[in-house]
C-alpha positions in Angstrom: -58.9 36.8 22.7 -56.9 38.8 25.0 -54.9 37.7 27.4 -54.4 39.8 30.6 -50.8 38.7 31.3 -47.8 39.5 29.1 -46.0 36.3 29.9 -46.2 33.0 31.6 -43.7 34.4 34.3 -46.6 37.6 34.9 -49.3 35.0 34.9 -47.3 32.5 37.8 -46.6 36.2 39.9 -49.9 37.4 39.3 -48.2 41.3 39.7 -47.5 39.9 43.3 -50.3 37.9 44.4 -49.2 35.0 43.2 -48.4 33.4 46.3 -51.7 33.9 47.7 -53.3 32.8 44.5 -51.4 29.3 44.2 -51.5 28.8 47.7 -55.6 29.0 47.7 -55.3 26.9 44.5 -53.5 24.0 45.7 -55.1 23.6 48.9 -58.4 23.0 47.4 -57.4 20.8 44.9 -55.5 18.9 48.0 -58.7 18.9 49.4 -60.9 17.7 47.1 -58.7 15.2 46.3 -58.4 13.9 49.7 -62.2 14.0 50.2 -61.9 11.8 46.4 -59.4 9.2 48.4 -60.9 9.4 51.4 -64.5 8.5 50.1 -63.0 6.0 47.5 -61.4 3.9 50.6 -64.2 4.3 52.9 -66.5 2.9 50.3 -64.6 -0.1 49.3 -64.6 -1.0 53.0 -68.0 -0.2 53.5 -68.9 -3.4 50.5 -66.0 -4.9 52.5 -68.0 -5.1 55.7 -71.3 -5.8 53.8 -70.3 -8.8 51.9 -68.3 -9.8 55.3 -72.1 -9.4 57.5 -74.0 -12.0 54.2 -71.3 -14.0 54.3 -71.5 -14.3 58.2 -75.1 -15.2 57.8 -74.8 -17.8 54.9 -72.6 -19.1 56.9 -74.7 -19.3 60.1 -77.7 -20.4 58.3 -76.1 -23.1 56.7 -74.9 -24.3 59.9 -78.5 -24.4 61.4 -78.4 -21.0 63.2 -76.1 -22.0 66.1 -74.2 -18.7 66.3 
């Protein structure tokens, strides 16, 4: 295997670029891991307001539909 990059230092500056590169890099792994937390919380209140809604109408039913 060879390696394009003489040392880790050459790989992180990547012969000037670097900042461009590591810049791209982190901002779509900040974004994919916001879309990950983003979908993750809207779920869980998503099954939130489901079991909220049958729980409402359990409720109702039981009470002979008066709501």
């Amino acid at each position: 295997m060879h390696f394009r990059f003489s040392s880790f230092s050459d790989f992180m500056t990547m012969s000037g670029h670097g900042i461009y590169v590591w810049s791209a890099f982190f901002v779509v792994v900040a974004s994919i891991a916001g879309l990950l937390i983003f979908s993750v919380a809207k779920r869980k209140k998503i099954k939130h307001d489901i079991r909220e809604y049958y729980r409402r109408v359990e409720l109702a039913s039981q009470n002979g539909g008066d709501e």
